[in-house]
C-alpha positions in Angstrom: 67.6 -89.4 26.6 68.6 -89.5 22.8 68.2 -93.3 20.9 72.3 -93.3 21.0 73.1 -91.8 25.0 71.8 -95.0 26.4 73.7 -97.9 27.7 72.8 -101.5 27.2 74.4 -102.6 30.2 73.3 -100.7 32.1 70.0 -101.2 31.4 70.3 -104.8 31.6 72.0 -104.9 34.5 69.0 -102.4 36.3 66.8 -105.1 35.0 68.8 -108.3 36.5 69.4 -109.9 33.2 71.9 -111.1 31.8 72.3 -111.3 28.0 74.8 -112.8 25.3 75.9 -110.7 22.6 73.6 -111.3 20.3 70.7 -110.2 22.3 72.4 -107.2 23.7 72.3 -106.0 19.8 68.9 -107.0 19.3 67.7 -105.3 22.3 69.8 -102.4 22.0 68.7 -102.1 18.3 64.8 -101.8 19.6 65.2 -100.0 22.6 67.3 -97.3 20.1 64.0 -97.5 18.0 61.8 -97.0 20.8 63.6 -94.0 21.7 63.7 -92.6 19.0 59.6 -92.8 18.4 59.5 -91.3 22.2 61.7 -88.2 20.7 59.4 -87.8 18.1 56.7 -87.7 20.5 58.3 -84.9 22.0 57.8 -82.7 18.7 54.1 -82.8 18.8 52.4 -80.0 20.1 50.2 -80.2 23.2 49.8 -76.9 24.3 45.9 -77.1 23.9 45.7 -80.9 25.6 44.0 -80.5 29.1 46.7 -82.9 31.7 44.9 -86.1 32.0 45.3 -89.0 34.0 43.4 -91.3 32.1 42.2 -91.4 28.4 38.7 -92.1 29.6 37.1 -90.1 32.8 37.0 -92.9 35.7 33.4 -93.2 38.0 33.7 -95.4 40.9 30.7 -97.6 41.2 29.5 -97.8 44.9 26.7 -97.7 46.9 26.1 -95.1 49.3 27.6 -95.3 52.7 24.6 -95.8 54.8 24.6 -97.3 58.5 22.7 -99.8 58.8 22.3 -102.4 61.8 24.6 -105.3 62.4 23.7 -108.8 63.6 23.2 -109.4 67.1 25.6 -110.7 69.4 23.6 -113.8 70.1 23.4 -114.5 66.4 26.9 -114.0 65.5 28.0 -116.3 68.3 25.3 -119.1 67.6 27.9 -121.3 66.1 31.0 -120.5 68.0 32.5 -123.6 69.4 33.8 -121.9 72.4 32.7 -118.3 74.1 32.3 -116.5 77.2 31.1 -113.4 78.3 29.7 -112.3 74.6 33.1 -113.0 73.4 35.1 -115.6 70.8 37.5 -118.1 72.5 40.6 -118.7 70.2 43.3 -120.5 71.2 46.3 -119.3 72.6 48.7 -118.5 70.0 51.6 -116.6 71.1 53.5 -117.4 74.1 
């Protein structure tokens, strides 16, 4: 899209705003000039640039998955104020 082939507006109105005259010449100055840095953007050879997704290459930090035991039933229960069976009592919620 050239700096001039875009509509205010439209653009505003894609955005939900709603804006008095003076700000849609403000804005639509900028944008225009924002536009036109983006074409010149478009000039500059890349042709040796490896696609990247970031600037920097990303590592997740985490442990290892490992399995390791839980806590016993009896222990995970101990301050339950109702149960039954090995289970939680809740109340009813849905009728």
């Amino acid at each position: 899209m050239a700096a001039n082939d875009f509509d205010i507006h439209y653009v505003a109105d894609l955005a939900r705003l709603q804006l008095t005259p003076e700000e849609e010449q403000r804005l639509g100055s900028q944008l225009g000039n924002i536009l036109g840095y983006v074409e010149q953007l478009r000039t500059v050879d890349v042709s040796g640039v490896e696609p990247t997704s970031h600037a920097f290459p990303l590592v997740n930090v985490t442990r290892p998955d490992v399995a390791r035991p839980g806590i016993p039933q009896e222990e995970a229960l101990q301050n339950a104020p109702l149960k039954s069976n090995g289970l939680f009592i809740v109340p009813k919620i849905v009728e």
